[in-house]
VMD Tcl script that draws the C-alpha trace (Angstrom):
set ca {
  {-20.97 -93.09 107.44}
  {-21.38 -94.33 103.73}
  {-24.04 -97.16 104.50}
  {-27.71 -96.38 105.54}
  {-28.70 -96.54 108.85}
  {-31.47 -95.90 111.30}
  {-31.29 -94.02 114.32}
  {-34.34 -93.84 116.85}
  {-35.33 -90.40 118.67}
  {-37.18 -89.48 121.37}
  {-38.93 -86.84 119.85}
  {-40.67 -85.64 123.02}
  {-37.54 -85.63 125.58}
  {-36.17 -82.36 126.55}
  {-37.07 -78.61 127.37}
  {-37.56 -77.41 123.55}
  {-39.06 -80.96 122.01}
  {-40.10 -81.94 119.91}
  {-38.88 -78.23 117.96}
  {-35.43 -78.81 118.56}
  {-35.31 -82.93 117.94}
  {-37.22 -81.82 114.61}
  {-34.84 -79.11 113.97}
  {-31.67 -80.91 114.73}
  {-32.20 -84.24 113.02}
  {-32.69 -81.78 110.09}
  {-29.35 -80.71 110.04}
  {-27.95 -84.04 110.67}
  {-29.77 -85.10 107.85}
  {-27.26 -82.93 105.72}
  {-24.12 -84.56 107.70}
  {-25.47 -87.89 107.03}
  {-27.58 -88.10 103.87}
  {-28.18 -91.96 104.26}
  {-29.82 -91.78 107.25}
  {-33.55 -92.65 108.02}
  {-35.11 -91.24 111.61}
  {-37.74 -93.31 113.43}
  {-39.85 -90.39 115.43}
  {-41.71 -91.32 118.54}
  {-43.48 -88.51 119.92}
  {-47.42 -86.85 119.45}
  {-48.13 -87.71 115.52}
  {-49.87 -83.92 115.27}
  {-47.53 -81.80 116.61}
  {-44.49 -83.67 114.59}
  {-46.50 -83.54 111.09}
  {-46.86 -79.94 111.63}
  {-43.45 -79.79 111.91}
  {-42.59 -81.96 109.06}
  {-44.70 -79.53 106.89}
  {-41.77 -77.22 106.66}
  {-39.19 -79.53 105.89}
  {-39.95 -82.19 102.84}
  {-36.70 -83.29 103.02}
  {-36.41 -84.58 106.31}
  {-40.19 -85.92 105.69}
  {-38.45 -87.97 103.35}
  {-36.19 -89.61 105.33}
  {-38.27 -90.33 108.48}
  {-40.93 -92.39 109.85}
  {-43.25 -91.08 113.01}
  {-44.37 -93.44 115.74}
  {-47.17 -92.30 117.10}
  {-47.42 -92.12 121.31}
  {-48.98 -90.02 123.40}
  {-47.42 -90.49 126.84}
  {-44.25 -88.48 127.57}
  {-41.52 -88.86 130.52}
  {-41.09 -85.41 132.23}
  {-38.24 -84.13 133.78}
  {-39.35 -84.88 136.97}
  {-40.44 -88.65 137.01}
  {-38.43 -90.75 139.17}
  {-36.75 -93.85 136.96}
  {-38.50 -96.00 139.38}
  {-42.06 -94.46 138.05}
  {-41.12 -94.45 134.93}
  {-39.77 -98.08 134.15}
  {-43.12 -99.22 135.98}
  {-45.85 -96.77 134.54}
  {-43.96 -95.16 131.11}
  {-43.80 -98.69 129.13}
  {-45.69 -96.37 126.10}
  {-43.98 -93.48 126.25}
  {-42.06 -91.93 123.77}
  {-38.23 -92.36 125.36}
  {-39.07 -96.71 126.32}
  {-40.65 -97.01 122.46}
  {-37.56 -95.19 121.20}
  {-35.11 -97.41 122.69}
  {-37.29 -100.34 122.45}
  {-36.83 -100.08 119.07}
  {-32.90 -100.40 118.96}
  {-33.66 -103.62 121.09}
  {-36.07 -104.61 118.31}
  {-33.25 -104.13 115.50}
  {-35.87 -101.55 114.05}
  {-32.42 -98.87 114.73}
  {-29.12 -99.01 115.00}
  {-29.45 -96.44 118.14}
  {-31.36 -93.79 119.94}
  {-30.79 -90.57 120.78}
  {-32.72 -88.63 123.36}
  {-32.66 -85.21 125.62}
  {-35.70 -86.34 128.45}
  {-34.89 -86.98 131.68}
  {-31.38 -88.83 132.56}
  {-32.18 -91.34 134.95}
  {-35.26 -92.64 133.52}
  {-33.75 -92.83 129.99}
  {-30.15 -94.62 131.89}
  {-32.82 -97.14 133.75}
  {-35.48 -97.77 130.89}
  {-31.90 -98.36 128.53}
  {-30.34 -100.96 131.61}
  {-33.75 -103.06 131.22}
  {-34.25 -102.97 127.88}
  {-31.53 -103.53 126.05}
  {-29.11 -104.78 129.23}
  {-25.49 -104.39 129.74}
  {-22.34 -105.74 127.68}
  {-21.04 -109.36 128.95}
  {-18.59 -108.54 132.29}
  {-19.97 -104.82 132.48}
  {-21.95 -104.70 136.28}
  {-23.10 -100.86 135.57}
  {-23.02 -98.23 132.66}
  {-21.65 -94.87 132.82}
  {-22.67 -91.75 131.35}
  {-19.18 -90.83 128.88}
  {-19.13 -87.45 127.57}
  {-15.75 -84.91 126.05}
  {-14.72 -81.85 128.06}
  {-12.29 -79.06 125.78}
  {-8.72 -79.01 127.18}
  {-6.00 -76.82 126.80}
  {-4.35 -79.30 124.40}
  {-7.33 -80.81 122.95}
  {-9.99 -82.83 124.56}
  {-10.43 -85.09 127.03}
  {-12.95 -87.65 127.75}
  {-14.30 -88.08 131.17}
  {-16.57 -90.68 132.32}
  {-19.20 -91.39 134.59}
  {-21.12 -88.55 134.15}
  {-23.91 -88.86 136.40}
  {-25.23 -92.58 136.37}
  {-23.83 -94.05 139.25}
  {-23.15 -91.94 142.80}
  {-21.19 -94.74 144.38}
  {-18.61 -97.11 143.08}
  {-16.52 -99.75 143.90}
  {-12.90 -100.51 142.49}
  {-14.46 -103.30 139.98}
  {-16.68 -100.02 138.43}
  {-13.36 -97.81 138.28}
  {-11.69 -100.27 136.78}
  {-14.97 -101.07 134.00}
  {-15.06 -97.27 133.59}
  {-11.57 -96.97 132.75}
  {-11.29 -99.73 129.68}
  {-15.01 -98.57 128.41}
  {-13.63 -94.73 128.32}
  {-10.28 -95.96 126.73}
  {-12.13 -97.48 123.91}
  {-14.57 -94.39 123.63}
  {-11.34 -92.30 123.07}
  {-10.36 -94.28 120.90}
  {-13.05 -94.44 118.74}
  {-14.26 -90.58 119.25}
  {-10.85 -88.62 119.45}
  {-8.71 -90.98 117.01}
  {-6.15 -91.63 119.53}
  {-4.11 -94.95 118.88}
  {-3.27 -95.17 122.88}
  {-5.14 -92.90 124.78}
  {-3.83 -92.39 128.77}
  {-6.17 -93.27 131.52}
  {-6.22 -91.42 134.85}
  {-8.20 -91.50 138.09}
  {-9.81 -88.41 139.65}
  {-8.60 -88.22 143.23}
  {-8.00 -85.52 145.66}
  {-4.38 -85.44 144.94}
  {-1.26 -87.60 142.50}
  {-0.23 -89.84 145.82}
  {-0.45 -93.22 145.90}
  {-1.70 -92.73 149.67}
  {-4.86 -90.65 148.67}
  {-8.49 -90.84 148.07}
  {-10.69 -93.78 148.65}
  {-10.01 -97.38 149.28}
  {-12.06 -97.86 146.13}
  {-9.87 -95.71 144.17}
  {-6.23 -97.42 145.85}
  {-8.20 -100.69 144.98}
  {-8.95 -99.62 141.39}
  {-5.42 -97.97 141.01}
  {-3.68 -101.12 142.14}
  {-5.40 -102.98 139.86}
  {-5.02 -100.97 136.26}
  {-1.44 -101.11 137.48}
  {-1.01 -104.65 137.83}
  {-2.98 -105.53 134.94}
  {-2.28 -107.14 131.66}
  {-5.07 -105.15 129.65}
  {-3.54 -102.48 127.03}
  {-3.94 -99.62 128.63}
  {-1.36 -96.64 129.57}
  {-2.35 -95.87 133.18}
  {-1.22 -92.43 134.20}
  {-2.46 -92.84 137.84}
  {-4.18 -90.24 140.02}
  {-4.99 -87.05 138.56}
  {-6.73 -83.76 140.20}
  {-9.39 -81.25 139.29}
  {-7.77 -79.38 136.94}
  {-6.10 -82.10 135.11}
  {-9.31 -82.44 133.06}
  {-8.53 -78.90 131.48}
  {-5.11 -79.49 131.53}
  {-5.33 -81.95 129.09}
  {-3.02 -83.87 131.52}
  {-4.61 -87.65 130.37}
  {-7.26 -88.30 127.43}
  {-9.82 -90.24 129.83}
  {-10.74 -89.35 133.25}
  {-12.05 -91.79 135.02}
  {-14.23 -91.08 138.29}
  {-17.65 -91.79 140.34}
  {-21.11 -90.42 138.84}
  {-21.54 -88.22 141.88}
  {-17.89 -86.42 141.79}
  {-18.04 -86.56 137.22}
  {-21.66 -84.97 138.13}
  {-20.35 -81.94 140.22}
  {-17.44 -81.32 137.88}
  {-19.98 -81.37 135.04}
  {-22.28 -78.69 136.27}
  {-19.45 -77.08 137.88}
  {-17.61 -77.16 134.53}
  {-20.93 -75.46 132.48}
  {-21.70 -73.06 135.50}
  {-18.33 -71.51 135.27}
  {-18.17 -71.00 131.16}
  {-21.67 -69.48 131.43}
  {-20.26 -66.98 134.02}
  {-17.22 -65.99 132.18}
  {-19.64 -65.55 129.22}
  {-21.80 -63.02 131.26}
  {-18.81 -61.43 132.81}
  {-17.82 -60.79 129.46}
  {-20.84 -59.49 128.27}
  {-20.87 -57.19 131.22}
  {-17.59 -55.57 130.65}
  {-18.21 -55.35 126.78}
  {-21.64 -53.08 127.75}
  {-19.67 -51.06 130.33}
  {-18.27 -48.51 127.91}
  {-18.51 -47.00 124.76}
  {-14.16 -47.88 124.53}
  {-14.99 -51.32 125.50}
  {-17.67 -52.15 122.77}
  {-15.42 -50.23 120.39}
  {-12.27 -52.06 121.36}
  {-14.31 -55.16 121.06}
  {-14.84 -54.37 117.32}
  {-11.21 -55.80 116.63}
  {-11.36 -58.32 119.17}
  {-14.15 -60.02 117.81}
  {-12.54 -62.38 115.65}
  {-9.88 -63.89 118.14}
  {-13.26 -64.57 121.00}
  {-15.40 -65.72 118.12}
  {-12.60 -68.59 117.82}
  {-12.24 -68.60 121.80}
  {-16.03 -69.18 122.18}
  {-16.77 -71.45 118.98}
  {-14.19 -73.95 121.03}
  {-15.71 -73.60 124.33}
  {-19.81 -74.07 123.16}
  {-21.18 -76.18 125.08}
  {-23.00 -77.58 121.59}
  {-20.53 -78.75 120.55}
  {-19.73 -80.82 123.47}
  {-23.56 -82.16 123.41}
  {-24.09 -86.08 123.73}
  {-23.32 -88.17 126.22}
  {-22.84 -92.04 125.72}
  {-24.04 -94.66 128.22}
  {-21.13 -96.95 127.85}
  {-21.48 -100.34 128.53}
  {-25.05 -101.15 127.31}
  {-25.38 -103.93 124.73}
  {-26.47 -101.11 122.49}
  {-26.76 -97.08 121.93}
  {-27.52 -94.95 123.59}
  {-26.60 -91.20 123.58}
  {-28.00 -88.77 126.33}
  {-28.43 -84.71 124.64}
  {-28.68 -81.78 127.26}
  {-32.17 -81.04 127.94}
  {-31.77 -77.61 127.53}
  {-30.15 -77.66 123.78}
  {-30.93 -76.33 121.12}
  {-31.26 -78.08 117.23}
  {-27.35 -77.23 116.65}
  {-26.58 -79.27 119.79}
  {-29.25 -82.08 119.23}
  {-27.63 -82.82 115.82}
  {-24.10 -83.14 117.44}
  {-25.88 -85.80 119.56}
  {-26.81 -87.45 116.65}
  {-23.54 -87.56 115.40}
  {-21.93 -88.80 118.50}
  {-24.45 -91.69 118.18}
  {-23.78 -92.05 114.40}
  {-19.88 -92.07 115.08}
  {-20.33 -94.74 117.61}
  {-22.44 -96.90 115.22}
  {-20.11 -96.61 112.74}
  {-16.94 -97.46 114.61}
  {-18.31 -100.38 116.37}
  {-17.77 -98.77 119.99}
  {-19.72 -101.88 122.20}
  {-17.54 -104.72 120.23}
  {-14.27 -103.12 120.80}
  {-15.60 -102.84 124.75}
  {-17.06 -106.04 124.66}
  {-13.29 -107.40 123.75}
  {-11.60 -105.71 126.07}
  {-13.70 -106.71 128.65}
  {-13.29 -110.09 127.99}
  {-9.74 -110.19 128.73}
  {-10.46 -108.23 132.35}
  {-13.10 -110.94 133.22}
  {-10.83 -113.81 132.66}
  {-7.69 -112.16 133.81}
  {-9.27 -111.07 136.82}
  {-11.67 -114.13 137.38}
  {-14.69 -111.62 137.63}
  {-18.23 -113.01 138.27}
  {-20.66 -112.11 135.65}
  {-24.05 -111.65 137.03}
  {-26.53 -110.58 135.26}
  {-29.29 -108.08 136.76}
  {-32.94 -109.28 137.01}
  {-35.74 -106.72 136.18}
  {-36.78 -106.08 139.68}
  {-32.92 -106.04 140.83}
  {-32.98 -103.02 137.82}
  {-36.39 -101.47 139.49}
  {-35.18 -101.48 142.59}
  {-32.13 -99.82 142.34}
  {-33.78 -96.85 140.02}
  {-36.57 -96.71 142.15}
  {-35.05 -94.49 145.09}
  {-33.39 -92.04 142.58}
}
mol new
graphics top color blue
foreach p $ca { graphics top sphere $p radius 0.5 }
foreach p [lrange $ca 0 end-1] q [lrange $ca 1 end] { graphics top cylinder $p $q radius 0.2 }
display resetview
């Protein structure tokens, strides 16, 4: 990205901040040379940080707050009581034009809520969805929602599927990226009404999209389709199911390396071929998530990264800035509401508390 641009961070969100936000918008800073960060987080701590780096001082601007969301606030509590905290000032400021988005690692559902009031979602989009990239066997594939919403109906599936074809699109380069649904199995017969109902309806459509239909588990490592479309609560599971089984290969490895002296010596040539094998499957690389279908935005880091992994957030956040990822939605969209003579209601603020309020 050529042009200069401001990105917002929430310099206190996450397990390592604001070290690692420090850290990694440091390194960004060499991806990106024409970016300025806006820092809102505890003025001390950040200008002690700063004191190391006079080129990143350079670039950036701190806002000073002293309130934080933790980890464990509900998104109820913290729309209501965490108006001056670091994550609502951060993403208040896209809202305010002061940046062009925000990035943060805090606490998912109060950073998914505080974005949904403040900033509001994309004309004909009823709820976000957390949108992140999973390696494949043939690439990567993107896989969407994440985590944001437990139940859906057909209309979400359906929202979910033309936000996440766009995303791959704009993220993985792909002129016509295929779109399936995460069911229990490829028949037409299976899984939820919702998902027969959403199924039914990518099929009949007129929208440009190359539905695949139902695909299973291991599709998403298959590299079987380029978007996987699903529920938060099932995309949730596979997540964590997804970065619980790499870190036990990784200490299963580790353990069989350590069991011998012929094993660490035999791993002496093998290095270079599971230095390639692990550089592909690090989860830092991965790190960023987008909530799709906010009239803004918004990217989502791992709380537990570290500055390598918060500055692939930022660029996830840059890439969607500079590729225009919530007009090309916004268009597509347009043609499902009309086609499909959708309602578009709009959320009031205590429709938006209410519904965070029991997570």
């Amino acid at each position: 990205m050529s042009a200069a641009f401001t990105l917002s961070l929430d310099a206190m969100g996450g397990d390592y901040a604001p070290e690692i936000v420090v850290k990694g918008a440091a390194l960004a800073r060499e991806r990106y040379p024409t970016a300025h960060f806006l820092f809102f987080g505890d003025e001390t701590k950040l200008k002690a940080l700063f004191s190391h780096d006079r080129a990143l001082m350079a670039c950036a601007t701190i806002r000073h707050t002293d309130q934080v969301v933790t980890g464990d606030t509900k998104p109820g509590q913290a729309i209501r009581q965490g108006r001056q905290s670091s994550m609502w000032k951060a993403i208040e400021a896209v809202k305010n034009g002061e940046a062009a988005g925000v990035v943060s690692a805090g606490n998912t559902g109060a950073l998914m809520a505080m974005s949904k009031l403040i900033m509001r979602t994309l004309p004909g989009i009823d709820r976000p969805a957390i949108c992140g990239i999973f390696p494949s066997r043939i690439g990567e594939t993107v896989m969407l929602d994440l985590g944001a919403n437990t139940q859906c109906d057909a209309r979400n599936l359906v929202e979910f599927a033309i936000m996440g074809e766009c995303f791959a699109r704009a993220m993985l380069g792909l002129e016509r990226p295929s779109v399936g649904l995460l069911n229990i199995g490829s028949e037409d017969v299976k899984g939820t009404e919702a998902l027969r109902d959403a199924a039914q309806v990518l099929r009949g459509s007129h929208l440009d999209i190359e539905f695949k239909g139902f695909v299973e588990g291991d599709d998403i490592t298959k590299g079987t389709v380029d978007v996987v479309v699903t529920d938060g609560f099932t995309g949730n599971v596979a997540l964590k199911t997804a970065e619980g089984t790499a870190k036990l290969f990784s200490e299963f490895l580790k353990t069989a390396i350590r069991s011998s002296w012929l094993a660490k010596f035999g791993m002496m040539f093998a290095l270079p071929v599971l230095s390639q094998v692990m550089a592909r499957a690090d989860a830092r690389r991965y790190n960023g998530a987008l909530f799709v279908g906010l009239n803004g935005v918004v990217v989502k880091s791992h709380g537990g990264t570290d500055a390598v992994g918060f500055a692939n957030a930022i660029g996830v956040a840059v890439d969607m800035i500079a590729r225009d990822l919530n007009g090309k939605i916004a268009e597509e969209l347009s043609h499902m509401v009309a086609e499909q003579e959708l309602p578009v209601a709009e959320q009031t603020e205590s429709q938006i508390v209410a519904e965070a309020a029991p997570q």
